[in-house]
C-alpha positions in Angstrom: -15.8 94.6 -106.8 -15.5 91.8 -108.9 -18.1 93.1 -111.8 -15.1 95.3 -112.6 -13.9 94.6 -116.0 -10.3 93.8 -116.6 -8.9 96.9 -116.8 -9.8 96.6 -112.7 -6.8 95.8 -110.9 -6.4 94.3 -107.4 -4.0 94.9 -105.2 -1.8 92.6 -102.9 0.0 93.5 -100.0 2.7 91.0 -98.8 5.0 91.1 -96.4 7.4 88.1 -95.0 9.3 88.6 -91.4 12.1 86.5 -89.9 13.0 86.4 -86.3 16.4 88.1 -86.5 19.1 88.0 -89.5 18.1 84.6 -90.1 15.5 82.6 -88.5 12.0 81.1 -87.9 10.0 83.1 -90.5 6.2 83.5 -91.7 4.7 85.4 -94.1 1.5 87.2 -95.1 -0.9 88.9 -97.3 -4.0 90.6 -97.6 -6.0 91.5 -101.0 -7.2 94.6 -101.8 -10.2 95.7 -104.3 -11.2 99.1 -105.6 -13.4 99.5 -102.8 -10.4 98.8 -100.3 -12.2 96.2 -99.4 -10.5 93.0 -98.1 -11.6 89.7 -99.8 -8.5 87.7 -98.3 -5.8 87.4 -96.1 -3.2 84.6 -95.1 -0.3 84.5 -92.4 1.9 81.2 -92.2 5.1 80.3 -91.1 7.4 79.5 -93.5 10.6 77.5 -91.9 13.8 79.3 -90.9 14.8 81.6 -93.5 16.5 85.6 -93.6 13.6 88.9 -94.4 14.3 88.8 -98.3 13.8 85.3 -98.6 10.7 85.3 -97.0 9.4 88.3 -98.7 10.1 86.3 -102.2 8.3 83.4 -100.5 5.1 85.6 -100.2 5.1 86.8 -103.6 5.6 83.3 -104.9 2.6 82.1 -102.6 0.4 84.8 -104.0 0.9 84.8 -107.2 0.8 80.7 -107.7 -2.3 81.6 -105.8 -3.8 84.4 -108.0 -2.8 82.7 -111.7 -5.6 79.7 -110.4 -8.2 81.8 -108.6 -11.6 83.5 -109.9 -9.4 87.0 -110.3 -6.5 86.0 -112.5 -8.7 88.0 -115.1 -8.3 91.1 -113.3 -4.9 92.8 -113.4 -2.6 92.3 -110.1 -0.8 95.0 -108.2 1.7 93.6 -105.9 3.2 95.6 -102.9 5.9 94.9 -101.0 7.9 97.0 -98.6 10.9 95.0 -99.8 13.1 97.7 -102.4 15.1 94.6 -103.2 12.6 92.2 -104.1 11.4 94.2 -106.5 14.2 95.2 -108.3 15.2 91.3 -108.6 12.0 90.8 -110.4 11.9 93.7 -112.6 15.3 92.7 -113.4 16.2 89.3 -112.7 20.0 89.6 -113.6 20.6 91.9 -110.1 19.3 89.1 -108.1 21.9 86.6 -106.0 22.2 83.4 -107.6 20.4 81.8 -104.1 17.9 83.9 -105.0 17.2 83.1 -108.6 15.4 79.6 -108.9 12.7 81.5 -106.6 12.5 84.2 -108.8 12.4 82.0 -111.7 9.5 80.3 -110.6 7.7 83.8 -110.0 8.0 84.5 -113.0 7.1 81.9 -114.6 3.9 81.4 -112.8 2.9 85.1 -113.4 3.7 84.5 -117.4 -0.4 84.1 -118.0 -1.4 87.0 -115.8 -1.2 91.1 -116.0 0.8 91.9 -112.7 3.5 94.1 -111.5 5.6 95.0 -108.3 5.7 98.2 -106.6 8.0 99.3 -103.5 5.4 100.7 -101.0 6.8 102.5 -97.5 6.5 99.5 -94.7 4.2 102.0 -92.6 2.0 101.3 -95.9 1.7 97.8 -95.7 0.7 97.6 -92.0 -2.2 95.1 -92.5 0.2 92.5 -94.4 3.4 93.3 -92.1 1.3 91.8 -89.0 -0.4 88.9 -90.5 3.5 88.0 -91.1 4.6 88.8 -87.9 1.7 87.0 -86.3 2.7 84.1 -88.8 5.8 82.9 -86.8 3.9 81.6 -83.9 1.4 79.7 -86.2 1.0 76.0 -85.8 -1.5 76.3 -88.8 -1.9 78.3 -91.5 -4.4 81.5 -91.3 -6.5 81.9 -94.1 -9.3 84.1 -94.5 -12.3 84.5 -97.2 -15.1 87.2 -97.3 -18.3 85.2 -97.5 -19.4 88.2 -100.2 -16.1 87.5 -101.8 -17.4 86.3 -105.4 -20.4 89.2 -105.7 
């Protein structure tokens, strides 16, 4: 996986999940190489927020994650079942102004990186959709390596 050169991308699955409109919420994500092998995955809950915030929440959190790890070489795919989220960050203009300074920071983390956003259909993103479900009753966050991770 990771002798790829940089033309390799990885993918990132994330989904975020509130308990009704607005409420205790959690989020989650699991990497994905060439291979469709899965070097990581996370699920935490997040505080009390509505679906959209906590979807922007879990592309914050992996892309602050992904611009200091080992693969910010590698080009990042991001997926999200959220059609919303990723029109705010192709064009942040659309985005509510509550929105905004989240998106900002996104952004701004991702500045050093090769990334983008795709909309994926939610019976796509299965894997990431219930490590955020399962993130709501956390008491600690989930995180998970793959012991061959770096190989």
């Amino acid at each position: 996986m990771l002798g790829c050169r940089i033309r390799c991308s990885l993918i990132f699955n994330v989904d975020g999940a509130a308990i009704g409109g607005f409420g205790k919420a959690s989020i989650g994500g699991v990497l994905r190489d060439s291979e469709n092998k899965s070097p990581i995955m996370f699920s935490k809950t997040i505080g009390f927020f509505d679906a959209s915030s906590a979807e922007l929440l879990a592309i914050r959190d992996v892309i602050s994650l992904f611009s200091v790890s080992m693969w910010s070489k590698y080009k990042l795919v991001l997926e999200s079942d959220c059609n919303l989220c990723c029109l705010w960050l192709e064009k942040p203009s659309c985005a509510p102004d509550a929105f905004k300074p989240v998106i900002a920071e996104i952004l701004q983390c991702g500045a050093g990186l090769i990334w983008s956003i795709k909309v994926i259909q939610r019976e796509d993103n299965g894997t990431a959709d219930r490590l955020a479900k399962s993130g709501i009753s956390r008491k600690d966050p989930f995180v998970w390596v793959s012991q061959d991770c770096g190989s």
